[in-house]
Phi, psi and omega in degrees: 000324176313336223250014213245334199300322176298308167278324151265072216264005179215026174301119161211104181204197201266154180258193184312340179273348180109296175310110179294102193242166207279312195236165182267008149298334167324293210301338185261000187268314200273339184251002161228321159306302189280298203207077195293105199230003182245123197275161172315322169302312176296308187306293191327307173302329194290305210265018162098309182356296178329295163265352171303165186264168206281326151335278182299328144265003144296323172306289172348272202273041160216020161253358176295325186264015193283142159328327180285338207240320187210135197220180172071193185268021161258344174253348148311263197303358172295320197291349189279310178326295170313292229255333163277009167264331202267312173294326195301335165238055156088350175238187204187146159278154159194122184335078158257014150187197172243169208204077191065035179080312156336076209313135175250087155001115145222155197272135168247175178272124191262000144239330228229176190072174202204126181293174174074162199249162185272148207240319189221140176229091148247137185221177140069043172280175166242285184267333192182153156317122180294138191258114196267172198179136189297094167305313214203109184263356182265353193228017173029080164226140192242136165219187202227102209312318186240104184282359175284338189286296189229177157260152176251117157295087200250025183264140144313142132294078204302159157326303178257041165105175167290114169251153158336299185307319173285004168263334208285306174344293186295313182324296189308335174274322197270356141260002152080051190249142163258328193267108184308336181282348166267329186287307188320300199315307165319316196254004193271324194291314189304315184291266111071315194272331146336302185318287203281016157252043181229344159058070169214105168327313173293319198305294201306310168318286166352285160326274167344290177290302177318304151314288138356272201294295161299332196282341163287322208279322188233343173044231213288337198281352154274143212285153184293135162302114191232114208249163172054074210253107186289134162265349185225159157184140183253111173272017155245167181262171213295325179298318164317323180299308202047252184270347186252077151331160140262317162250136203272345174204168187191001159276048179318138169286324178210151199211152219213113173256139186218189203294153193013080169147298184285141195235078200262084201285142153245132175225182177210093188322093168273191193286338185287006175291309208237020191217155141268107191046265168265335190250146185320111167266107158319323197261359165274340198281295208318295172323307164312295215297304162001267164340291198293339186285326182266033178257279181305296181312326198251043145115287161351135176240130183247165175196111193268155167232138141299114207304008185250282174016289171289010186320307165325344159288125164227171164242119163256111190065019201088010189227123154311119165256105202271131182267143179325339187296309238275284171337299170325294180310311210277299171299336167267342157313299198297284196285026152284296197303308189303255196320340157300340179235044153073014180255111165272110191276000000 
């Protein structure tokens, strides 16, 4: 009954009977507790469940299993129920932390997503591999000698993903900004010049439109776009390294955090992905493919593009000029992509 409060938190009408109650806990204690004359279907629609966002009923039932409302082998078997219903679309309840000794619920992604909450967001390098360094090796915070080289996103990272507004938030406190329209303004040029020192026509095309494009469309609810993201990192560079790499890759071009979980690499392929110079390399394409299958296996959703995809993009005069196709290309992924993770335009 606690859970009803998540969908309706200011309800007061007539229910299905006609009868008029003050709260819609009344209304469901006297026409499904008391004097069940309300089928499971009705309670559902009456109390919103039905029409509510995806959001707003996972809250729902992972306050249903909260410690508070049920403990023991009646909040087991609530959570096995739930979950034969919840996998036919891709999610599961599952223990993510304790509460009194108590497993605390949350609803997850049961194939797709990547466990664990993210701890370091370095992006947006520029001139050279960031030269990085422990503040805390125990409580594993990094900070970074030269902040022009890359950014540290040094915020929680909520359950339902990264948005533009929350990063613009953080841009504006860590420079001691009051006008958010200016901190926005600010950090998409702070991305945007990441892009384009990375000199790839497809990455920057991406970028553009994406911002562009989406940002009229979806306002605060869009999730942030994030270039030049390290998922690995080696703090010698490759001539140190010499014939013995440690990591066969340790830069993503673009990475997309979204509701529970979920993890969205881009990347957009030149030739040096899959060549020595002009001729084909077997064993850079086998490194990639490598790289990408342990990506997917740990969670992760990858999605390549081809740098001739974008031809129409170019640098002129030192500047991208991104072509309709490119545009074309980009908007139509992305709103492919987006409403697969619960974002609706």
């Amino acid at each position: 009954m606690d859970g009803l409060a998540i969908l309706a938190p200011n309800w007061e009408q007539a229910g299905p009977s006609g009868a008029l109650f003050k709260t819609l806990r009344d209304d469901v204690a006297q026409h499904y507790l008391r004097n069940p004359d309300y089928s499971n279907a009705e309670v559902l629609e009456h109390c919103g469940a039905l029409t509510c966002s995806q959001g707003r009923f996972f809250a729902l039932l992972e306050q249903l299993l909260h410690p508070i409302c049920r403990t023991g082998q009646a909040q087991a078997n609530l959570a096995e129920m739930l979950n034969a219903l919840l996998l036919a679309d891709g999610f599961m309840v599952v223990p993510a932390e304790e509460v009194s000794r108590h497993p605390l619920y949350r609803v997850r992604r049961a194939i797709a997503g990547v466990s664990g909450t993210p701890k370091n967001l370095i992006f947006a390098a520029i001139n050279a591999k960031p030269d990085l360094y422990l503040l805390d090796a125990i409580n594993n915070n990094i900070g970074i000698r030269n902040a022009s080289d890359a950014l540290i996103y040094d915020r929680l990272i909520p359950e339902a993903g990264l948005t533009w507004i929350a990063m613009a938030n953080w841009w504006r406190d860590s420079n001691n900004q009051m006008d958010l329209v200016e901190a926005k303004r600010q950090l998409y040029r702070r991305l945007a010049e990441s892009v384009r020192g990375a000199r790839s026509p497809g990455e920057y095309a991406l970028f553009t439109t994406y911002y562009t494009e989406l940002v009229p469309l979806l306002g605060e609810r869009l999730p942030a776009l994030i270039p030049q993201v390290y998922l690995h990192y080696d703090p010698k560079t490759a001539s140190q390294r010499g014939s013995n790499p440690v990591l066969a890759r340790q830069r993503m071009d673009l990475l997309l955090l979204l509701d529970r979980g979920a993890r969205i690499v881009i990347e957009v392929d030149g030739m040096h992905h899959f060549a020595d110079g002009r001729s084909a390399s077997p064993a850079k394409y086998a490194e990639m493919a490598a790289e990408d299958r342990r990506l997917r296996l740990h969670g992760y959703e990858v999605y390549r593009f081809g740098a001739a995809e974008f031809g129409d993009t170019e640098m002129v005069d030192g500047r991208f000029k991104v072509g309709e196709r490119s545009v074309r290309t980009a908007l139509e992924f992305f709103q492919a992509l987006l409403p697969k993770h619960g974002v609706q335009f």
